[in-house]
Backbone as CSV, one residue per row, in Angstrom:
resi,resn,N_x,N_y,N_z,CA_x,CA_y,CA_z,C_x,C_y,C_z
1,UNK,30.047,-19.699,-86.790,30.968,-18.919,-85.988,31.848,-19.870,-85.195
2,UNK,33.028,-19.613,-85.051,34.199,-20.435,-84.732,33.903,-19.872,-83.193
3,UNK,34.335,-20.853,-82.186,34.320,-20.781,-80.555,35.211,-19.143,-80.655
4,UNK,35.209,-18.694,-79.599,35.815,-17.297,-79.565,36.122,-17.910,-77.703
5,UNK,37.107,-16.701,-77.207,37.737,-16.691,-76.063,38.488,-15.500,-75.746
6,UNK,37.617,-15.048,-75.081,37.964,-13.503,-74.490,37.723,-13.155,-73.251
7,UNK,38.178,-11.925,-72.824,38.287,-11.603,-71.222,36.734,-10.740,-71.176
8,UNK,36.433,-11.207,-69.773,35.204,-10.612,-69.469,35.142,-9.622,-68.186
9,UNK,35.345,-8.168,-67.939,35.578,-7.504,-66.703,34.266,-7.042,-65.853
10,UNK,33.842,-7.414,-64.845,32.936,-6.684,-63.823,33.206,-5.516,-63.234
11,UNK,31.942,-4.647,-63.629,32.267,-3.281,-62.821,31.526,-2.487,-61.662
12,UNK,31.767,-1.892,-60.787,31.175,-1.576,-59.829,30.368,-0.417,-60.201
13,UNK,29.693,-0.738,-61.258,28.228,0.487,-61.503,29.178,1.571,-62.873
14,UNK,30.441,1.115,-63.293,30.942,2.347,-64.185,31.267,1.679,-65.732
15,UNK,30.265,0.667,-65.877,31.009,-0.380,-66.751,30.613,0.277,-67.931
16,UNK,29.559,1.149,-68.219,29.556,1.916,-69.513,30.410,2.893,-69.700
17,UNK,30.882,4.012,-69.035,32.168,4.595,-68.911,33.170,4.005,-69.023
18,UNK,33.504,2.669,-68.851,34.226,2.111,-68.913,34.859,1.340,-70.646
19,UNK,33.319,1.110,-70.983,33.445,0.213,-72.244,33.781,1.524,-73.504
20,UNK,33.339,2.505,-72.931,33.168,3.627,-73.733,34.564,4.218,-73.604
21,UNK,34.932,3.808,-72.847,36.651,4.832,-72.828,37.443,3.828,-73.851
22,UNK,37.071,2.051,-73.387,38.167,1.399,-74.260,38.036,1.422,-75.429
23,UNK,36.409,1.525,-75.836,36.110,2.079,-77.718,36.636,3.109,-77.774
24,UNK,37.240,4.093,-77.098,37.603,5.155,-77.639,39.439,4.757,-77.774
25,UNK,40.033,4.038,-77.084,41.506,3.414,-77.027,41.805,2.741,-77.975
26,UNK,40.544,2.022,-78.055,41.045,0.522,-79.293,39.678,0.733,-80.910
27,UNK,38.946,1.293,-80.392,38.001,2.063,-81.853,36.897,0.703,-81.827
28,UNK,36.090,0.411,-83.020,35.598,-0.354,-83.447,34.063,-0.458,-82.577
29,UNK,33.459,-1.541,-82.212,31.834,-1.072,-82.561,31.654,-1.751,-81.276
30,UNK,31.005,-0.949,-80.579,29.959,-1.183,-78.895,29.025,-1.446,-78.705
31,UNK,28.489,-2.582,-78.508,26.937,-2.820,-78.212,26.808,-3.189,-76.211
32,UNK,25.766,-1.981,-75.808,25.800,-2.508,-74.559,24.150,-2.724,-74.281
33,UNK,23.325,-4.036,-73.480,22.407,-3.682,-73.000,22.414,-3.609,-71.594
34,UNK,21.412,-3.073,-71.077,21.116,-2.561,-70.050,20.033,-3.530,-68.789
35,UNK,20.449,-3.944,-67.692,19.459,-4.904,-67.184,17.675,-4.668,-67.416
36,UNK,17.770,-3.288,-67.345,16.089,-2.968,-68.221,15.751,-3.237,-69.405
37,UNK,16.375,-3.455,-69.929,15.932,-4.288,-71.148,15.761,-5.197,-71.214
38,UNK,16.166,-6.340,-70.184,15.628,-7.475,-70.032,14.881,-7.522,-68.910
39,UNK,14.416,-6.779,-68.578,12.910,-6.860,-67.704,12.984,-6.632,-66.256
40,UNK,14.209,-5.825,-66.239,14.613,-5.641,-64.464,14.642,-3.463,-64.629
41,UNK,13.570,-3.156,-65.097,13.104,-1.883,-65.121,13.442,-0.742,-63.997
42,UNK,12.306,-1.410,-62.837,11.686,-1.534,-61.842,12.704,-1.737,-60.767
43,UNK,14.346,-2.154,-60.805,15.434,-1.974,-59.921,16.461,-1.039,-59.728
44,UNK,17.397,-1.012,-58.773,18.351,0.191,-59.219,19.337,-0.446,-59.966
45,UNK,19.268,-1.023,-60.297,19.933,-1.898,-61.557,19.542,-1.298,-63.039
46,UNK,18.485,-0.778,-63.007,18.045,-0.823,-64.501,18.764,-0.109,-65.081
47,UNK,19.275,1.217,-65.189,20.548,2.188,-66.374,21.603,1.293,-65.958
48,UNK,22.110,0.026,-65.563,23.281,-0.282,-65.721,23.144,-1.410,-66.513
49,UNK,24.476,-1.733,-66.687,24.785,-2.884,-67.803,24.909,-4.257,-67.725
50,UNK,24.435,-4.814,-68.104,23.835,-6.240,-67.763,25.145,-6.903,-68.772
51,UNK,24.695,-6.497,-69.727,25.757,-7.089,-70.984,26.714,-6.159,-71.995
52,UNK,27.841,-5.905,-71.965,28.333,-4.984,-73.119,29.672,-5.785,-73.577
53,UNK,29.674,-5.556,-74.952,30.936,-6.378,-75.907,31.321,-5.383,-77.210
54,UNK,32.525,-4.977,-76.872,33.347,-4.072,-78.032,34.404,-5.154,-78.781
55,UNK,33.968,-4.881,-79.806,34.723,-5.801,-81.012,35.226,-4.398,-81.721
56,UNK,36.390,-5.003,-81.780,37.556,-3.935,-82.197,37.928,-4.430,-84.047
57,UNK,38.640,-3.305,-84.648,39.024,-3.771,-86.237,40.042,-4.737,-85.773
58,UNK,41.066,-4.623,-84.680,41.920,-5.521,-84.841,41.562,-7.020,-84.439
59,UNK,40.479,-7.105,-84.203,40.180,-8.670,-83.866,40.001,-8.865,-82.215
60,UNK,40.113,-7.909,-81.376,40.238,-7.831,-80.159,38.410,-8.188,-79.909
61,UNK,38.167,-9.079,-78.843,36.772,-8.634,-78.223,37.094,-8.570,-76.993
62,UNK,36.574,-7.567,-76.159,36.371,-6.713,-75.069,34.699,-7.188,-74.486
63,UNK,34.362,-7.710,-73.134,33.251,-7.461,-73.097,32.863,-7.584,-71.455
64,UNK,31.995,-6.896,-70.815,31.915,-6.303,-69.355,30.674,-5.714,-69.237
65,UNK,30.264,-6.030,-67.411,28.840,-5.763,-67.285,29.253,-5.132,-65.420
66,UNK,28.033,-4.394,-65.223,28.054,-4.027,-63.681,27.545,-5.160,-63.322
67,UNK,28.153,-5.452,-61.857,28.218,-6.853,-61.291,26.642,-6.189,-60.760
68,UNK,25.700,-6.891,-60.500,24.464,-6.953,-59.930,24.663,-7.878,-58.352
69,UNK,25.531,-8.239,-58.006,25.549,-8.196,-56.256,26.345,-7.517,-55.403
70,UNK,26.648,-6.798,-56.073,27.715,-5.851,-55.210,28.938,-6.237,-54.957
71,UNK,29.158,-7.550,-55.356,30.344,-7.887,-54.484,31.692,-7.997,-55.690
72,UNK,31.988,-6.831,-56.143,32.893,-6.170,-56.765,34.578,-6.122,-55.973
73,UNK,35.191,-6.368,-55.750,36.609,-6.795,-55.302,38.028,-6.347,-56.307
74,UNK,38.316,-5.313,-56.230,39.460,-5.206,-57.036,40.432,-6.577,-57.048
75,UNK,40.343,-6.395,-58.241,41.530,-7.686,-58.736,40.719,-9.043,-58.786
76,UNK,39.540,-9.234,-58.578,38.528,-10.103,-58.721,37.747,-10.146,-59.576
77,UNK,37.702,-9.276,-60.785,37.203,-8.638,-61.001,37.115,-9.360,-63.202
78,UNK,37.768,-9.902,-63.319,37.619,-10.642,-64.250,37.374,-12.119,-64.594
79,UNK,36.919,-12.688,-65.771,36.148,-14.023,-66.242,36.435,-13.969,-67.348
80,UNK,36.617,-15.491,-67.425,36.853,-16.012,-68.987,35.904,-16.380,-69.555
81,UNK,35.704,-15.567,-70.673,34.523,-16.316,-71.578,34.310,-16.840,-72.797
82,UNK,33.603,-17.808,-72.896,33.784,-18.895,-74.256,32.679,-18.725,-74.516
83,UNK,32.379,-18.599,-76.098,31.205,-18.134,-76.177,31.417,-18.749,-78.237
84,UNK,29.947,-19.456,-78.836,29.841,-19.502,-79.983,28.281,-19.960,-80.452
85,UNK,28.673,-20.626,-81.314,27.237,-21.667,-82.017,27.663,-23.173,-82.219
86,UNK,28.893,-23.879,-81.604,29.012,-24.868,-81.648,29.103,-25.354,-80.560
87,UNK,27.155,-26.394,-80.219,26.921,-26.013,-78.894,28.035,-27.296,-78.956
88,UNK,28.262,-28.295,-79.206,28.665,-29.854,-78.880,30.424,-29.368,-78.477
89,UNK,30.726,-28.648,-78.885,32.044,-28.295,-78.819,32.153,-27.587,-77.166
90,UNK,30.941,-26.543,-77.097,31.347,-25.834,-76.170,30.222,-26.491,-74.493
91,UNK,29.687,-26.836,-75.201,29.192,-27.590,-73.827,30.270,-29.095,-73.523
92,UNK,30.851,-29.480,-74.318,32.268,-30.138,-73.566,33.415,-29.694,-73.186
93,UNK,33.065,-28.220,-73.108,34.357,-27.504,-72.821,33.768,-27.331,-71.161
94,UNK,31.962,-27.102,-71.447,31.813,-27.022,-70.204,32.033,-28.382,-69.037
95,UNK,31.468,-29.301,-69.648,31.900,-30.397,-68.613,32.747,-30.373,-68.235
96,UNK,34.149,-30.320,-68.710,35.340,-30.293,-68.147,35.485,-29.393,-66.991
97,UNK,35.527,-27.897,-67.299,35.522,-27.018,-66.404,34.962,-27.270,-65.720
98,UNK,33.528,-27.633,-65.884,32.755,-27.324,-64.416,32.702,-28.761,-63.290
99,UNK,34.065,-29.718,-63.729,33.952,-30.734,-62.981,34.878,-30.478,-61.763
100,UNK,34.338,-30.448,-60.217,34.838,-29.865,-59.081,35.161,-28.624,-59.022
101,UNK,34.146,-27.770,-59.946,33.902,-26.533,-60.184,32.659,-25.887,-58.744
102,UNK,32.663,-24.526,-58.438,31.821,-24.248,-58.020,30.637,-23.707,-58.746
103,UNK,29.756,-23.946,-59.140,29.027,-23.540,-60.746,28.248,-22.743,-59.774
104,UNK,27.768,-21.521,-60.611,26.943,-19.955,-60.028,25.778,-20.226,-60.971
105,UNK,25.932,-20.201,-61.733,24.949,-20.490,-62.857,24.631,-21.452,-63.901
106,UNK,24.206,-22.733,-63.381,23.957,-23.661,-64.450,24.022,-23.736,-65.622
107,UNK,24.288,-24.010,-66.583,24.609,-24.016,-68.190,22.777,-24.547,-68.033
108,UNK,22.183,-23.655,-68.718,20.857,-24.019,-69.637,20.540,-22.661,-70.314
109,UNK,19.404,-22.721,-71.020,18.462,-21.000,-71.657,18.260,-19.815,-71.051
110,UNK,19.114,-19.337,-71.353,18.693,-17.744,-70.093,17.552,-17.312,-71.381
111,UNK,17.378,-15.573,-70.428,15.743,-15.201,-70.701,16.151,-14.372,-72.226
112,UNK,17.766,-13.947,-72.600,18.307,-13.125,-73.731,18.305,-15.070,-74.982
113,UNK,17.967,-15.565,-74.904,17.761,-16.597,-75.675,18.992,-17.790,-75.925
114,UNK,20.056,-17.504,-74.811,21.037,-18.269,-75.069,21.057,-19.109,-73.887
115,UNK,22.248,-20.428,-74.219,22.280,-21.251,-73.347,23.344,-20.402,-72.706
116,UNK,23.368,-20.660,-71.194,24.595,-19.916,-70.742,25.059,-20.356,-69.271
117,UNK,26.232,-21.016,-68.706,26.722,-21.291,-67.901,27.682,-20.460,-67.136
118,UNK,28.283,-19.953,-65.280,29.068,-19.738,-64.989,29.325,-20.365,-63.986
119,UNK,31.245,-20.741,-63.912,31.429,-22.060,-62.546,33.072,-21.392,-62.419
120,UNK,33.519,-20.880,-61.118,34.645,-20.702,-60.823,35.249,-22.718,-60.726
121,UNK,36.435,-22.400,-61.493,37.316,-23.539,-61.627,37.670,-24.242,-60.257
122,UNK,38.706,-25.378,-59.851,39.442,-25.724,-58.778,40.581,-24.988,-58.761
123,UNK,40.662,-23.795,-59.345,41.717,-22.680,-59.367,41.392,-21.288,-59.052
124,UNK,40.260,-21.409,-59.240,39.550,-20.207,-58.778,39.555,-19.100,-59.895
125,UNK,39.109,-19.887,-61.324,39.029,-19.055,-61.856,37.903,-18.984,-63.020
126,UNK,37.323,-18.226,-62.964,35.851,-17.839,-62.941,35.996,-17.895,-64.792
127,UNK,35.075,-18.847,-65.174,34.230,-19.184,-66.751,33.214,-18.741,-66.913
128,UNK,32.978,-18.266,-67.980,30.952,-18.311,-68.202,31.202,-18.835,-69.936
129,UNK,30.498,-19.279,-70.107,30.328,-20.439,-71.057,28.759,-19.801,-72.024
130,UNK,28.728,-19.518,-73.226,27.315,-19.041,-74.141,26.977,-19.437,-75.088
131,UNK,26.415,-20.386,-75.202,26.307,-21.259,-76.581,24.963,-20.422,-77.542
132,UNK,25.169,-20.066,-78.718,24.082,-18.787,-78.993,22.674,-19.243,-79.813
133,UNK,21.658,-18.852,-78.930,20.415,-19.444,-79.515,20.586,-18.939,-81.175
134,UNK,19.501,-20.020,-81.623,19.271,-20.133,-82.865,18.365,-19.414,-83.294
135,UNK,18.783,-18.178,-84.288,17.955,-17.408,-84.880,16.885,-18.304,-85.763
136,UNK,15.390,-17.450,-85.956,14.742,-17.489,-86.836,13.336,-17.382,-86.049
């Protein structure tokens, strides 16, 4: 899989309504999970969306989650995301970025099996970086 680069939107608790209106605008196929599915049941977090990505026929990817700290800000409210299987490629995409970056989330293994980094730029503008574990 070739690096990909698409917009990533945070939502204040409506992000499945949300992903679900733009599959219905732009068509093509929705996968969303839910922070209970990765093991946060037990919060008021759990029916919301941790992770969702609509890949459209035209080549468009779409992908957006309810922010889990509340701190939702109109017009703040989007991230760029780079995301593939070529970790050497994309973990030097991360060095760059995340140099005099404010990094939120370290680039290493999250618990969904991928490596995954997020670091607002010296511009203030917010990356998350997913290099995709290796099936088998």
């Amino acid at each position: 899989m070739a690096s990909r680069l698409n917009p990533y939107i945070t939502f204040a608790g409506d992000a499945r309504e949300a992903l679900e209106f733009y599959q219905q605008v732009f068509g093509g196929t929705l996968d969303v999970n839910t922070y209970a599915a990765f093991g946060q049941a037990d919060t008021p977090l759990a029916d919301k969306i941790m992770h969702g990505m609509l890949e459209t026929p035209s080549g468009f990817t779409l992908m957006g989650a309810d922010t889990p700290t509340g701190d939702h800000r109109p017009g703040n409210n989007i991230s760029v995301s780079l995301s593939g299987d070529d970790e050497s490629e994309l973990r030097g995409y991360w060095e760059k970025l995340s140099d005099g970056a404010t990094v939120s989330v370290p680039l290493e293994k999250q618990m969904w099996g991928d490596v995954f980094g997020m670091c607002t730029d010296r511009f203030g503008v917010t990356w998350m970086v997913d290099i995709t574990g290796q099936q088998g």
